[in-house]
SEDOVO-316909 format. One line per 8 residues: number of its first residue (from 1); their letters; for each residue x, y, z of C-alpha. Coordinates in Angstrom, 2 decimals, decimal comma, padded with zeros to 5 digits. Each point is the difference from the previous one (the first is absolute). Layout:
NUM> a> X/Y/Z | ...
END
This chain:
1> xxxxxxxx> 105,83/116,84/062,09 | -003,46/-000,04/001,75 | -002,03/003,10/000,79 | -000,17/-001,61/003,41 | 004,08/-000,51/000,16 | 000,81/003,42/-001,13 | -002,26/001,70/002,79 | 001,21/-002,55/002,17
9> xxxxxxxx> 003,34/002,10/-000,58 | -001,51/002,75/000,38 | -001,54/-000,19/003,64 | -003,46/-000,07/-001,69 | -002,27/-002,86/000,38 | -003,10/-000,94/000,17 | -002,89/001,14/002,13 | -003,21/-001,69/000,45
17> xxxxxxxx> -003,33/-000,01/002,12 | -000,86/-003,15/001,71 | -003,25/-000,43/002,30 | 000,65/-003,05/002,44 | -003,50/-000,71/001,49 | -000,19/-002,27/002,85 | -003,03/-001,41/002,10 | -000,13/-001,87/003,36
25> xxxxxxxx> 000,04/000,54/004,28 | 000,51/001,71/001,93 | 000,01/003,39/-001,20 | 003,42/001,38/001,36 | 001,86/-003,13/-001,68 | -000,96/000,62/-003,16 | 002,20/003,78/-000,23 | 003,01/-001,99/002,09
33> xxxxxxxx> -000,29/-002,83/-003,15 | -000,29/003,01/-002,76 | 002,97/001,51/001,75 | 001,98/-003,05/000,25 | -001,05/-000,63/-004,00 | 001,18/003,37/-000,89 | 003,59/-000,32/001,91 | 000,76/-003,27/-001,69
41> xxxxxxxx> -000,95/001,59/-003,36 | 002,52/002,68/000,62 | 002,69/-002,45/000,96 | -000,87/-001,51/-003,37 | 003,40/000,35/-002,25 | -000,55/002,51/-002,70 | -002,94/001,43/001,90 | -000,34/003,41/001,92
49> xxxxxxxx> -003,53/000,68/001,62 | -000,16/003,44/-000,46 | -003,81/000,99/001,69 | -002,46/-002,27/002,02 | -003,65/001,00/001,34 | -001,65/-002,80/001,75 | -004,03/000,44/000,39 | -001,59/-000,54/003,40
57> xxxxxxxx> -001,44/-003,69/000,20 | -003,45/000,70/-000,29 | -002,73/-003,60/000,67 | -001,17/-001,14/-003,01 | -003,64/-000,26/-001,11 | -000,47/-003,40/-001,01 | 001,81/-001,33/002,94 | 000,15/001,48/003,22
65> xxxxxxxx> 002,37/-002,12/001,48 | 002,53/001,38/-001,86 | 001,93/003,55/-000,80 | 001,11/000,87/-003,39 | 002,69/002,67/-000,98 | 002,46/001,04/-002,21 | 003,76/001,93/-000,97 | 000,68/002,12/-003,31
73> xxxxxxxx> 003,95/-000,82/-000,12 | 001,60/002,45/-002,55 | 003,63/-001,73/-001,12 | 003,04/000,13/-002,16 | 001,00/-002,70/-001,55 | 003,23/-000,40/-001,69 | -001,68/-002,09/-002,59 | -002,99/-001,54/-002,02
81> xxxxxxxx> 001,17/-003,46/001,85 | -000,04/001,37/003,26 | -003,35/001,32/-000,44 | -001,22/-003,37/-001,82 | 001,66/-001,74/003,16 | -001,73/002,53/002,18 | -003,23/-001,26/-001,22 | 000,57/-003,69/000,73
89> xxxxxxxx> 001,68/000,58/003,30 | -002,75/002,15/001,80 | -003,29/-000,49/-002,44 | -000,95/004,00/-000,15 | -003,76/000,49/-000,88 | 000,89/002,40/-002,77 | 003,52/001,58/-001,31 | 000,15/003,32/-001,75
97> xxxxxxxx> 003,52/000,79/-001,66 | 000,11/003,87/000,55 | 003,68/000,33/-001,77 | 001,17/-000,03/-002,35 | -002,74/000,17/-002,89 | 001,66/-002,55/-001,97 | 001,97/-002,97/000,71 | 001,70/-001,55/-002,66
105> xxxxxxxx> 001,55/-004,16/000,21 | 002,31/-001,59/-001,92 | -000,30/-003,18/-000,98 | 001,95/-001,39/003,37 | -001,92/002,07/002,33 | -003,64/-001,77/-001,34 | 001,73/-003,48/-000,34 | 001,11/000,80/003,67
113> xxxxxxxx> -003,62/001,03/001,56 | -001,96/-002,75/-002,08 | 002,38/-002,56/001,50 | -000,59/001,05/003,09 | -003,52/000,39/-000,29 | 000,05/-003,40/-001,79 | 001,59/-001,03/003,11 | -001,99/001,03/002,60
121> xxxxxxxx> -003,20/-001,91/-001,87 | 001,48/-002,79/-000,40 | 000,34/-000,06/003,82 | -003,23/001,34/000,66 | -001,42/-003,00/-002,16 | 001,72/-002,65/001,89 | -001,08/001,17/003,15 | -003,63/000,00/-001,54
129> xxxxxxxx> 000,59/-003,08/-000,84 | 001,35/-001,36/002,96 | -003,06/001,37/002,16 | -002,30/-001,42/-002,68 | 001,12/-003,45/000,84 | 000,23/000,63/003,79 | -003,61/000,97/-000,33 | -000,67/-003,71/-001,99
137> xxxxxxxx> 001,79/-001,22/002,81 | -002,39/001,55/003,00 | -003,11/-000,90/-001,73 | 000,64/-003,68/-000,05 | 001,09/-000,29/002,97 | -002,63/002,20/001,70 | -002,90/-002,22/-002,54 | 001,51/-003,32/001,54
145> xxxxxxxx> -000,62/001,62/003,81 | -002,95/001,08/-000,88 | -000,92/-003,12/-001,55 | 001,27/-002,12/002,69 | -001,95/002,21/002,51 | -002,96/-000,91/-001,71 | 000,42/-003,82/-000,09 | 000,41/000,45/004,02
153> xxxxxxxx> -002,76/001,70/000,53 | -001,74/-002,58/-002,09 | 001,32/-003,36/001,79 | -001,09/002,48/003,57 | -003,49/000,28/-001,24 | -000,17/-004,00/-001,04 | 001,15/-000,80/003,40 | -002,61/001,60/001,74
161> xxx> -002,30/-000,78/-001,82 | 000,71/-003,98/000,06 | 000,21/000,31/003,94
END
């Protein structure tokens, strides 16, 4: 039996850190989207948010158009699969596992969070993909306008000047 399983049993799980950082406008809808972020994580299965502390928006330097703010979200997780799911679900800008010190995996616990990591890039890659060729796509078709646009202007110009 997993370390993981046998606190499982125990009522102990797994509590982590995570800093969701999010930027955009207006200022007030960027605590209502941290707050909505936060409930859904809670509602996660095997997940229990136990602490939040969202940050004032605050404008950021580079680009004043926009506000910039973030939440430190303290959880317990039931497991290292939650927290690896976690991670894909809500893209934290850093996780810190606070307990326990160690965490050990049996063999079916990694072959269970590589596949699902394994997972998730292989459908990251085919969306990459697909936008790589929709980008092909727009840049042919946006060469033959311009290119047609310049053939008009061209027969424009002979016309006048023939008349």
């Amino acid at each position: 039996m997993s370390l993981n399983k046998l606190k499982e049993e125990q009522g102990e799980g797994i509590k982590a850190i995570l800093i969701l950082e999010i930027i955009g406008k207006p200022k007030e809808h960027l605590v209502e989207t941290l707050e909505s972020l936060i409930n859904k994580m809670d509602s996660e299965p095997g997940v229990k948010v136990i602490e939040k502390k969202i940050q004032e928006p605050v404008i950021m330097k580079d680009n004043k158009d926009f506000f910039t703010t973030f939440a430190e979200v303290e959880v317990e997780v039931s497991g290292v699969m939650d927290l690896v799911i976690l991670m894909f679900q809500y893209m934290p800008a850093h996780i810190e596992i606070i307990y326990p010190e160690l965490i050990a995996l049996t063999n079916q616990g990694w072959s269970d969070i590589l596949s699902e990591l394994t997972r998730r890039l292989h459908g990251y890659d085919e969306i990459a993909r697909v936008l790589g060729v929709e980008k092909d796509i727009l840049e042919r078709k946006l060469r033959d306008i311009l290119e047609k646009s310049g053939e008009d202007k061209d027969k424009e110009k002979s016309k006048k000047k023939s008349k």
